[in-house]
Every structure is written in C-alpha cells, then in structure tokens.
C-alpha positions, 0 to 999 in steps of 0.5 A, spaced: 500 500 500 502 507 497 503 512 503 498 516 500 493 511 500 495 508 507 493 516 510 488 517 506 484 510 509 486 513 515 482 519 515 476 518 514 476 514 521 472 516 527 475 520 532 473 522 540 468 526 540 468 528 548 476 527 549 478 526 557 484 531 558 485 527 564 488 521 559 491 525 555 486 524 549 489 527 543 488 523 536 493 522 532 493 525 526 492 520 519 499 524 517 504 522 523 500 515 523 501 513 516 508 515 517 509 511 523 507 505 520 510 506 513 516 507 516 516 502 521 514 496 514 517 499 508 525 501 512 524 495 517 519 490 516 516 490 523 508 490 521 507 485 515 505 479 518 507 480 525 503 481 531 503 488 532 499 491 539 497 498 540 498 501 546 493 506 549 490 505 542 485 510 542 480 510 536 485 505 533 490 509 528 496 506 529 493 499 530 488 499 525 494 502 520 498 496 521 492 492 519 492 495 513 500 494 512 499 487 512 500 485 520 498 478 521 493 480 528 493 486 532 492 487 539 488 494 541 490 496 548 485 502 553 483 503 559 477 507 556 471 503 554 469 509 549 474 509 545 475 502 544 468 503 542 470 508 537 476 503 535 472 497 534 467 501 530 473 504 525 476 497 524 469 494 522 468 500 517 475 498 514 472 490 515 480 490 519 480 484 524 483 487 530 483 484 537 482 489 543 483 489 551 481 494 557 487 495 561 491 500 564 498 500 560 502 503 567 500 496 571 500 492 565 502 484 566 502 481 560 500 473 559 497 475 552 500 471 545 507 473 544 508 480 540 513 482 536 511 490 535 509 495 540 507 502 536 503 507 541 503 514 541 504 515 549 500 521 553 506 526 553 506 526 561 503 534 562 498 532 566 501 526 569 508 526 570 512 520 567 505 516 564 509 516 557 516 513 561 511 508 563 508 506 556 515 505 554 516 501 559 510 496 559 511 496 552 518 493 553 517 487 556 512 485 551 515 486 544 520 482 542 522 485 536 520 493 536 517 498 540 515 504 535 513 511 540 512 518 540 515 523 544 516 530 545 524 532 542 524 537 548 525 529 553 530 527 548 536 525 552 532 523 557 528 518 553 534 514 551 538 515 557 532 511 560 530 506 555 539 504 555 539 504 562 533 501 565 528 499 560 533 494 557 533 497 550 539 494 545 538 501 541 534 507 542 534 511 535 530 518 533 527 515 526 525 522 524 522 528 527 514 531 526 510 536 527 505 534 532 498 537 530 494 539 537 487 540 536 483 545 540 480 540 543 479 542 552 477 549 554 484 551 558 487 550 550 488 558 548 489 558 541 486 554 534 491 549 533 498 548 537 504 545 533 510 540 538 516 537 536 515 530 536 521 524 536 519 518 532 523 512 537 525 505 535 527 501 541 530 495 540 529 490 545 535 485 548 533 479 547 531 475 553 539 471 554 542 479 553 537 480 559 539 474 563 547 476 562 
C-alpha cells in the first residue's frame, strides 16, 4: 500500500468526540500515523505479518494502520471503554480484524500471545508526570522485536538515557522528527491549533539471554 493511500484510509476514521484531558486524549493525526507505520514496514519490516499491539490505542490509528500494512493480528490496548468503542467501530468500517483489551498500560502484566511490535503514541506526561516513561516501559517487556513511540524532542536525552539504562533497550534511535498537530480540543487550550516537536523512537529490545547476562 502507497503512503498516500495508507493516510488517506486513515482519515476518514472516527475520532473522540468528548476527549478526557485527564488521559491525555489527543488523536493522532492520519499524517504522523501513516508515517509511523510506513516507516516502521517499508525501512524495517516490523508490521507485515507480525503481531503488532497498540498501546493506549485510542480510536485505533496506529493499530488499525498496521492492519492495513499487512500485520498478521493486532492487539488494541485502553483503559477507556469509549474509545475502544470508537476503535472497534473504525476497524469494522475498514472490515480490519483487530483484537482489543481494557487495561491500564502503567500496571500492565502481560500473559497475552507473544508480540513482536509495540507502536503507541504515549500521553506526553503534562498532566501526569512520567505516564509516557511508563508506556515505554510496559511496552518493553512485551515486544520482542520493536517498540515504535512518540515523544516530545524537548525529553530527548532523557528518553534514551532511560530506555539504555533501565528499560533494557539494545538501541534507542530518533527515526525522524514531526510536527505534532494539537487540536483545540479542552477549554484551558488558548489558541486554534498548537504545533510540538515530536521524536519518532525505535527501541530495540535485548533479547531475553542479553537480559539474563
């Protein structure tokens, strides 16, 4: 599938209507999801025919884009029921099968089917602090192959030095740098649009004899 086309299928799918400021609901935008994903496939071959879970999914963007590029299963994961509602919409509107879970990604205890890819983008961390470290860190006891994040290029440094130091990551690479559009979505939100600088992150995982060493 063409770039052009992955964005224009991720467009057209159904976003939050009431946003929770307190989960940090923002949608990711078709233009940074479609890249993500694209990125992820035709640069490291990390979504076709591999199971590919979601983290704080949403409305299914990041998932849903995977379906598309071929995964082979994917897992949506949330702690809100409404927007698993809308995700599960949005897959069979795209006739996608994508499995989904109600958990809390900060206390997650994996016993799920092993998972090869992790893509999420994570809550920035503005209303609770340290939320989008927590993801990165469930995400990397899951994944055996990738995790896939978004996170602001302010943390950038930070970022890494955690995922070598102490989420037992082999590699932690800025894939590319976006322009992270935020809607004027809550009340305390002054102006119509806010563009953030956001790193893309590949995070490699060791392997699980690298971890016993």
């Amino acid at each position: 599938m063409k770039l052009k086309q992955l964005e224009s299928y991720l467009g057209s799918l159904e976003q939050f209507s009431t946003p929770k400021i307190e989960l940090e609901q923002y949608p990711t935008g078709a233009h940074i999801a479609s890249r993500m994903l694209y990125t992820a496939e035709n640069s490291f071959e990390d979504v076709n025919s591999k199971v590919v879970a979601d983290f704080g999914c949403g409305c299914g963007t990041l998932g849903l884009a995977a379906g598309l590029l071929g995964a082979e299963s994917v897992i949506g994961l949330d702690i809100d029921a409404e927007s698993l509602e809308i995700a599960y919409a949005n897959a069979d509107e795209l006739e996608l099968d994508m499995d989904f879970m109600q958990c809390d990604i900060s206390n997650l205890k994996w016993r799920g089917q092993i998972v090869e890819t992790v893509v999420m983008n994570p809550p920035f961390g503005t209303r609770r602090k340290g939320a989008d470290m927590d993801f990165l860190s469930s995400a990397m006891k899951v994944a055996s192959q990738a995790v896939y994040s978004l996170h602001k290029t302010t943390t950038r440094e930070h970022v890494k030095r955690a995922a070598l130091r102490d989420y037992n990551a082999r590699s932690a690479e800025v894939i590319c740098e976006l322009r992270y559009d935020v809607p004027q979505l809550y009340k305390f939100h002054k102006k119509k649009e806010v563009d953030i600088a956001v790193d893309l992150w590949r995070f490699v995982p060791q392997r699980k004899q690298e971890r016993s060493l």
